[in-house]
C-alpha positions as CSV (number, residue, x, y, z in Angstrom):
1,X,-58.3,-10.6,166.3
2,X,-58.8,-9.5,169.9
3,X,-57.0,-9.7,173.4
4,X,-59.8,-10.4,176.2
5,X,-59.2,-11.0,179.4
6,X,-61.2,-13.0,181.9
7,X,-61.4,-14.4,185.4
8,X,-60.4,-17.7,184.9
9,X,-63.5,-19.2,187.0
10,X,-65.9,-17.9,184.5
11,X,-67.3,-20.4,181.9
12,X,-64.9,-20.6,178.8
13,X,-66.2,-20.3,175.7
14,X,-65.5,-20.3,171.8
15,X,-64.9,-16.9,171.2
16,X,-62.2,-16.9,174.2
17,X,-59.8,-18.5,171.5
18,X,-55.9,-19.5,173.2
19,X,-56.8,-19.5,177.1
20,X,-53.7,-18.3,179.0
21,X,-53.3,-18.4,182.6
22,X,-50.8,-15.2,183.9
23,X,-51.5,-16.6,187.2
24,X,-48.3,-17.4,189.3
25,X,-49.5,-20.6,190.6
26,X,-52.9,-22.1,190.7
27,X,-53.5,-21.8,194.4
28,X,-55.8,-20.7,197.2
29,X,-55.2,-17.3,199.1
30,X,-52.7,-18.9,201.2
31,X,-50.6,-19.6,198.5
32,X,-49.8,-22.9,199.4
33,X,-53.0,-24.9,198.9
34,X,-54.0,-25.9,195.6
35,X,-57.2,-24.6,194.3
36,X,-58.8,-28.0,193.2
37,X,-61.5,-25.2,190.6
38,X,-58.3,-24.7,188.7
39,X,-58.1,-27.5,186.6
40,X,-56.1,-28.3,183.2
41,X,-59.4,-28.0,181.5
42,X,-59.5,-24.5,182.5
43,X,-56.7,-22.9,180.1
44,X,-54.5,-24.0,177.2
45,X,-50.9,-22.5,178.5
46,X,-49.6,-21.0,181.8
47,X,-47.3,-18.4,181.6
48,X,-46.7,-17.6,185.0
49,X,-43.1,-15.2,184.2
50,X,-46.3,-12.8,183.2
51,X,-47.5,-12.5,186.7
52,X,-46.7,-10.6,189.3
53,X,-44.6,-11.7,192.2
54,X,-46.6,-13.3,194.7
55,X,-45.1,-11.1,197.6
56,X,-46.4,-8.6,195.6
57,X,-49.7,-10.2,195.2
58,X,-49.9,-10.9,198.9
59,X,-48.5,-6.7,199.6
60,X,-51.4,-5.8,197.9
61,X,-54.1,-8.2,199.3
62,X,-52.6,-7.4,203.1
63,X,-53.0,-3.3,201.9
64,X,-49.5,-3.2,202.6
65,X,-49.0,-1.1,199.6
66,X,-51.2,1.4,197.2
67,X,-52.8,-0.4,194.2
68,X,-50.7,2.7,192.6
69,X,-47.8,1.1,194.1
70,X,-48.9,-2.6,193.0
71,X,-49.0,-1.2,189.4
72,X,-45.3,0.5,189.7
73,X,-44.1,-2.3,190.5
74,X,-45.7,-4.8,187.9
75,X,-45.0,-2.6,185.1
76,X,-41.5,-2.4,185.8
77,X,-41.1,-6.4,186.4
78,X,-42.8,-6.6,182.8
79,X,-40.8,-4.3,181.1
80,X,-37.6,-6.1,182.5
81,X,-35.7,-7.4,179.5
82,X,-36.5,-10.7,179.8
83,X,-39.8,-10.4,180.6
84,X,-41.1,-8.0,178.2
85,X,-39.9,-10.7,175.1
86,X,-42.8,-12.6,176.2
87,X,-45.4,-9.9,176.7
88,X,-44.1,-8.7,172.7
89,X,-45.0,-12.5,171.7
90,X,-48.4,-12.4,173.3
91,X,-49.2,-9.2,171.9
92,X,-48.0,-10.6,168.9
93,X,-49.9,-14.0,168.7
94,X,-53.4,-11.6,169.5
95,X,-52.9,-9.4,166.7
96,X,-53.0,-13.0,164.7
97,X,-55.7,-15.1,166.4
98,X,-57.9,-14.6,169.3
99,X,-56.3,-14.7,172.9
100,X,-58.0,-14.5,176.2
101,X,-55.8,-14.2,179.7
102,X,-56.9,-15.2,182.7
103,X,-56.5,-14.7,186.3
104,X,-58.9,-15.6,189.3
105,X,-59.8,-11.9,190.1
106,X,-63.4,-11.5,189.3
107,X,-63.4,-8.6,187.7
108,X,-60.3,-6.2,186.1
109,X,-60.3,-3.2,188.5
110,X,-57.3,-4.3,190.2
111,X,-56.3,-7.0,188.3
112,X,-52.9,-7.6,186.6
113,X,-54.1,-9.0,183.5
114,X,-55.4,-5.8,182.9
115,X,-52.1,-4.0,183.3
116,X,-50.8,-6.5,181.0
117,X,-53.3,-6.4,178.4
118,X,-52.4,-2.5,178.1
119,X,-48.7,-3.5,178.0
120,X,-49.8,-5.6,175.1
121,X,-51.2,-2.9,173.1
122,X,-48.0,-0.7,173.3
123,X,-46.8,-3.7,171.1
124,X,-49.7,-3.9,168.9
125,X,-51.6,-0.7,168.3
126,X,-53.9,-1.8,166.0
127,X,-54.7,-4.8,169.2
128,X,-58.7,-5.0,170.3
129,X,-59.1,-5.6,173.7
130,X,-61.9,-6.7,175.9
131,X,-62.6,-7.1,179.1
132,X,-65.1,-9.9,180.2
């Protein structure tokens, strides 16, 4: 079984398995304004405790802060106590069937779900992961 993670405007597919949005919220830029593209259609769950703040998100999109900075600061709110249970389960439920996150970031350079997806495999070492 695999991990993949995907911007969540590409086409889904069968091989993407348990679509999970680690979005926040399902908004525009502003943060306010919902992004009518996101509909329920487009994942199975949304588990937004996995995202990153969105001060944080917005920090980062303003350049107010490194990307090195950005990933500080996401590791450390994933590896809280509570927070880290839930990235264990995920890692857990990939290593059994497949699993693709997904965030609206086109691609994973500075992306999140990339971050977590290596999270995930400090779980689950024996856990595939792709990037599509």
């Amino acid at each position: 079984m695999a991990l993949y993670t995907k911007s969540i405007f590409k086409e889904a597919s069968l091989e993407d398995g348990l679509r999970i949005s680690v979005m926040s919220r399902h908004t525009l830029n502003d943060g306010k304004t919902i992004d009518e593209r996101i509909t329920r259609e487009k994942y199975d769950v949304h588990l937004p405790q996995l995202a990153p703040h969105p001060k944080l998100v917005g920090a980062w999109h303003r350049k107010e802060i490194s990307w090195n900075l950005f990933e500080q600061k996401y590791f450390k709110h994933i590896r809280t106590e509570d927070i880290a249970s839930f990235v264990e389960a995920l890692a857990a439920v990939a290593s059994q069937t497949d699993i693709t996150i997904l965030c609206s970031e086109d691609t994973t350079e500075y992306c999140h779900r990339r971050l977590l997806a290596e999270e995930c495999k400090k779980y689950q070492l024996r856990l595939i992961v792709f990037h599509k």
